[in-house]
N, C-alpha and C positions, 0 to 999 in steps of 0.2 A: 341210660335210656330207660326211658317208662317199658315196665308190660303192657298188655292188653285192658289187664282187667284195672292197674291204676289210670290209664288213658280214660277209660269206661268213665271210672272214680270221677275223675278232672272233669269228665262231658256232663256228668250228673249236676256238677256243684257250681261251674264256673265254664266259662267261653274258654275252648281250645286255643293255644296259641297257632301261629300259621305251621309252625314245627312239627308240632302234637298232630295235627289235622291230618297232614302228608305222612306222620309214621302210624296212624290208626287206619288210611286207609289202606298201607302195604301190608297190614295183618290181618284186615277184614277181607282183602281181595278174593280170596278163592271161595269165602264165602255167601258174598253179595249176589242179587237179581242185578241182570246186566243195566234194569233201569236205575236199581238204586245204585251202583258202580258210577252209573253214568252223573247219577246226580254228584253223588262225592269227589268226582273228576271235575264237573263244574266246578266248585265250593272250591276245589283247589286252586284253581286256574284262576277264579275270582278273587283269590286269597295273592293273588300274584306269581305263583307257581308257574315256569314256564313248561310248555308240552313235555317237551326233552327230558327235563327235572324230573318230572311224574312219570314219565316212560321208566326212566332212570329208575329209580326209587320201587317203583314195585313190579317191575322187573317183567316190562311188555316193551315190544316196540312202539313207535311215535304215531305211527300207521293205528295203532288198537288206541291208544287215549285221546286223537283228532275222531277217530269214530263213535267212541262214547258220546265227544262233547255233544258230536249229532242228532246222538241217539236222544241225549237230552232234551234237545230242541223239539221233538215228536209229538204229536198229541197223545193222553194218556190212554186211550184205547189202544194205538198203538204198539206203545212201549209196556203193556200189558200183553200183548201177543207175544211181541219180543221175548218176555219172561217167560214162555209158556214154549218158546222154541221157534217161534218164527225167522223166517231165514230176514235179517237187518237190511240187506241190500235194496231188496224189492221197497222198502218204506222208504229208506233214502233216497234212491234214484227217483221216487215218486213223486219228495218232496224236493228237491234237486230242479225238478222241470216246472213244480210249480210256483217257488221261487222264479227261478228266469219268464215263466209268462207274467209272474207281476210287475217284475223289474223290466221287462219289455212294454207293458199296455201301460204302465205309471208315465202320466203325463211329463212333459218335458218345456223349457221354456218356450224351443221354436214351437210354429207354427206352419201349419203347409198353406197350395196355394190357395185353399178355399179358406181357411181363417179353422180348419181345426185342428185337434190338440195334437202334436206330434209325439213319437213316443219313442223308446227306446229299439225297437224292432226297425221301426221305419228307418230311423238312421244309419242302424244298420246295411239295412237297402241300400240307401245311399251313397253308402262308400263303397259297398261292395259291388254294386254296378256300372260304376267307375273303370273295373277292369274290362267291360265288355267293349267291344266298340263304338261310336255311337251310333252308327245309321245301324246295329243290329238289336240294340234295347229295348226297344218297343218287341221288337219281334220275340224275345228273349223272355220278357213279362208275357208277353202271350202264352208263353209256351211253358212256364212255370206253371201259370193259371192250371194250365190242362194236366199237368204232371200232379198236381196237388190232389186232381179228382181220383188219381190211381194210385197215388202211394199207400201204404197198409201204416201198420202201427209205426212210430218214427221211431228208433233209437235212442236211446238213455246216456249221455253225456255225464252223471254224479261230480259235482265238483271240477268242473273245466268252465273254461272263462265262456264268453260268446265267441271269441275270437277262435280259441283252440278248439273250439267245435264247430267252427266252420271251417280251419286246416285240417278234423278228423275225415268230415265229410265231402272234401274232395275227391267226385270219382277217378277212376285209373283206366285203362291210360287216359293221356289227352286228345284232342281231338286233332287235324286239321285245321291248319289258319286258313278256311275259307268258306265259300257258303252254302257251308253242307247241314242234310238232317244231323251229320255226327255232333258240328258244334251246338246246332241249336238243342240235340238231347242232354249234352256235356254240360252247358250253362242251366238250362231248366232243372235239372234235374241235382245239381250243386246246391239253385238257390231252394229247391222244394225241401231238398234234407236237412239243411239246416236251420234254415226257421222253422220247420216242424219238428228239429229236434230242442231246440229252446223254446216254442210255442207251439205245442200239439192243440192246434185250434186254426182248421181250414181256413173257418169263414173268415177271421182274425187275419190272419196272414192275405185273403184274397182282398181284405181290404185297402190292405196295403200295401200291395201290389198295383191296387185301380188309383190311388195316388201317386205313384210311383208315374204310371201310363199317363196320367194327366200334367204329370210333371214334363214328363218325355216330348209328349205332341206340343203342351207350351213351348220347348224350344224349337220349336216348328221342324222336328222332324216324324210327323206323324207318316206324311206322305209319301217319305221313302222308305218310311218303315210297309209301308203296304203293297209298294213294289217287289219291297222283296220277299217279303212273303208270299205271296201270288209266285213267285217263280218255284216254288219248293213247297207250294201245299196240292 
């Protein structure tokens, strides 16, 4: 096996083999900036290195070289801070939810009823309203609405699907199966935390929400959505 300083040699004169690359960076490790760590982590992995491999090999857990790859991903202000001692979490988690609000408001092929772009949040809605009853959805969309004007900062999800961060934020207990303020605070307030945990953007979300309501009264239950409301407001 090469030393350090003939690897050096080899980087000076000639392209590293994939070999060479992964034993230069388990000897440079302890003395890299976490951003340039993190680049050399990429190079690996692009070199076809699996995670494990490289976990393996310079001797971290899989946990610490899936977090470089991140790191890498970073804008370089960023990843200049990082170097400088910033706690990694806060930028990931940051970049973590604004990811999910692109991939949420990124157009999609459907279309809603008014002819505009549906998107990945909205469908969301969709399935996930599914569970409610129907003569209570309308009322349920109302009452998200209202819950959106009071929740504070939403929660940081880093790395969980859309789905696992709508089973995280499931409130506890549950409610009564009947028609109470407790169900209608249980469903509003399920759907408020979790679209503002994947799209920290009111307006965004009350938008689509008022699609949702327009979708609801289309199946022509707006009218008993008002009845029952009127009994419990």
């Amino acid at each position: 096996m090469k030393n350090t300083n003939q690897l050096l040699s080899v980087a000076s004169n000639a392209t590293l083999t994939k070999e060479e690359e992964l034993e230069l960076l388990k000897q440079d490790w302890p003395l890299l900036a976490r951003s340039t760590r993190a680049a050399r982590v990429k190079r690996c992995a692009d070199l076809g290195f699996k995670l494990r491999v490289i976990a393996r090999v310079v001797g971290v857990n899989d946990k610490t070289i899936r977090q470089d790859l991140q790191i890498d991903g970073l804008p370089d202000a960023q990843k200049l801070q990082i170097d400088r001692g910033a706690a990694v979490a806060q930028f990931l988690q940051a970049k973590q939810i604004e990811d999910n609000r692109v991939t949420m408001v990124a157009p999609i092929s459907e279309t809603t009823t008014k002819g505009m772009p549906s998107t990945g949040l909205l469908v969301l809605l969709r399935d996930f309203v599914e569970q409610i009853p129907l003569d209570l959805r309308g009322w349920m969309i109302k009452e998200t609405r209202n819950q959106l004007r009071l929740t504070s900062v939403p929660q940081p999800f880093a790395g969980l699907t859309p789905e696992s961060v709508i089973a995280k934020t499931k409130p506890q207990p549950e409610p009564p199966k009947d028609y109470s303020y407790a169900v209608a605070n249980f469903w509003s307030k399920w759907i408020a935390d979790w679209t503002l945990a994947l799209v920290p953007d009111p307006a965004f979300i009350d938008d689509m929400l008022e699609i949702m309501l327009q979708e609801t009264c289309k199946l022509g239950l707006a009218s008993s959505q008002h009845g029952i409301r009127s009994r419990y407001v």
